[in-house]
C-alpha positions as CSV (number, residue, x, y, z in Angstrom):
1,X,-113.7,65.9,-31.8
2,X,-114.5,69.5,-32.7
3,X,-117.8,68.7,-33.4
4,X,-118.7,66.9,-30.0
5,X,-117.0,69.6,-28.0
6,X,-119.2,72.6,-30.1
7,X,-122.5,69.9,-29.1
8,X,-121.1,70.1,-25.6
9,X,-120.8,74.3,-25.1
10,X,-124.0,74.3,-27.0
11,X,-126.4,72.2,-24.4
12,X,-124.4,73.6,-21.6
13,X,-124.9,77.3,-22.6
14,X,-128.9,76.5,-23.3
15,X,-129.4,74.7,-19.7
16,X,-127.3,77.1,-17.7
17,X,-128.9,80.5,-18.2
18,X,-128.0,82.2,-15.1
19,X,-124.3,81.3,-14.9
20,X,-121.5,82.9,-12.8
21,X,-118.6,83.5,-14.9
22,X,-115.6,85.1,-12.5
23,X,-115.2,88.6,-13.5
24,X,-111.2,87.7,-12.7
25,X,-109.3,84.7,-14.4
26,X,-108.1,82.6,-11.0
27,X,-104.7,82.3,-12.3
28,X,-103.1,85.3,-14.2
29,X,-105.6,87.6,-13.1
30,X,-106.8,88.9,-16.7
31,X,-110.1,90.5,-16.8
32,X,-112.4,87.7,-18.4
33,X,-115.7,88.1,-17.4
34,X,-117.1,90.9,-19.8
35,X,-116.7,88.6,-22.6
36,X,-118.4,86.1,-21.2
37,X,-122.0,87.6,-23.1
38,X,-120.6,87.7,-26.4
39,X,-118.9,84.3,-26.1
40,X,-122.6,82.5,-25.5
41,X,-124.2,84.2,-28.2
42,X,-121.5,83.6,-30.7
43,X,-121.6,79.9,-29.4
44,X,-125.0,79.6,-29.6
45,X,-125.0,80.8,-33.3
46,X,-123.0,77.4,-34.2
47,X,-119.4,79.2,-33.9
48,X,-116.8,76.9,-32.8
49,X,-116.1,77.3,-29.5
50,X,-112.0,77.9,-29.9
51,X,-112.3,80.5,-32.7
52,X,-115.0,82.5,-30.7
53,X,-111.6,82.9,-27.5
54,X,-109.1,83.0,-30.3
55,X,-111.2,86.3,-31.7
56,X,-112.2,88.1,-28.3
57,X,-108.4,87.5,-27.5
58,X,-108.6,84.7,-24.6
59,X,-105.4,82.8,-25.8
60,X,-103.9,81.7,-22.8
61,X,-104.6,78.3,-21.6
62,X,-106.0,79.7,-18.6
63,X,-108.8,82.1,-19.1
64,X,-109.6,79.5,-22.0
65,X,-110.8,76.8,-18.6
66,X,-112.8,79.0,-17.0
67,X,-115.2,79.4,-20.5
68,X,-115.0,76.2,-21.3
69,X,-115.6,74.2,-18.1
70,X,-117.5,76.7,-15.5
71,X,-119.9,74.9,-13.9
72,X,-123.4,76.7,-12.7
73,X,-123.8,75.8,-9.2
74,X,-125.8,79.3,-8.0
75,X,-129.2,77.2,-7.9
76,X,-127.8,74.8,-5.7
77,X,-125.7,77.2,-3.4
78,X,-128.2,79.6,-2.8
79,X,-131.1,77.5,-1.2
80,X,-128.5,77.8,1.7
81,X,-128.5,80.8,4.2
82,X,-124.9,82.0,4.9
């Protein structure tokens, strides 16, 4: 299971380059979005996905969801004027 999840981060990291992370995690507030840099690279190095949060210190539940299942929608949103 590990294994298809790391295959998973992996081909999403490499198709979404210019991702939004939120700078704020939407439900306890903790300041997230810094790590966000260090968690790709790591990733993309063949880390596993779980020890790369457990070592920048994301261990709640979560700020773990927003890494792991953010989905890039700026290239869609922004061929719309506001």
């Amino acid at each position: 299971m590990r294994q298809i999840l790391l295959k998973y981060v992996i081909k999403r990291l490499k198709t979404n380059i210019n991702m939004i992370i939120p700078v704020r995690c939407f439900t306890c507030g903790k300041v997230i979005g810094h790590l966000w840099e260090e968690y790709k690279k790591r990733v993309e190095t063949g880390e596993e996905p779980a020890k790369v949060l457990d070592d920048l210190g994301i261990t709640r539940y979560c700020c773990r969801t927003i890494f792991l299942t953010h989905v890039d929608l700026i290239k869609e949103v922004a061929q719309f004027k506001v």
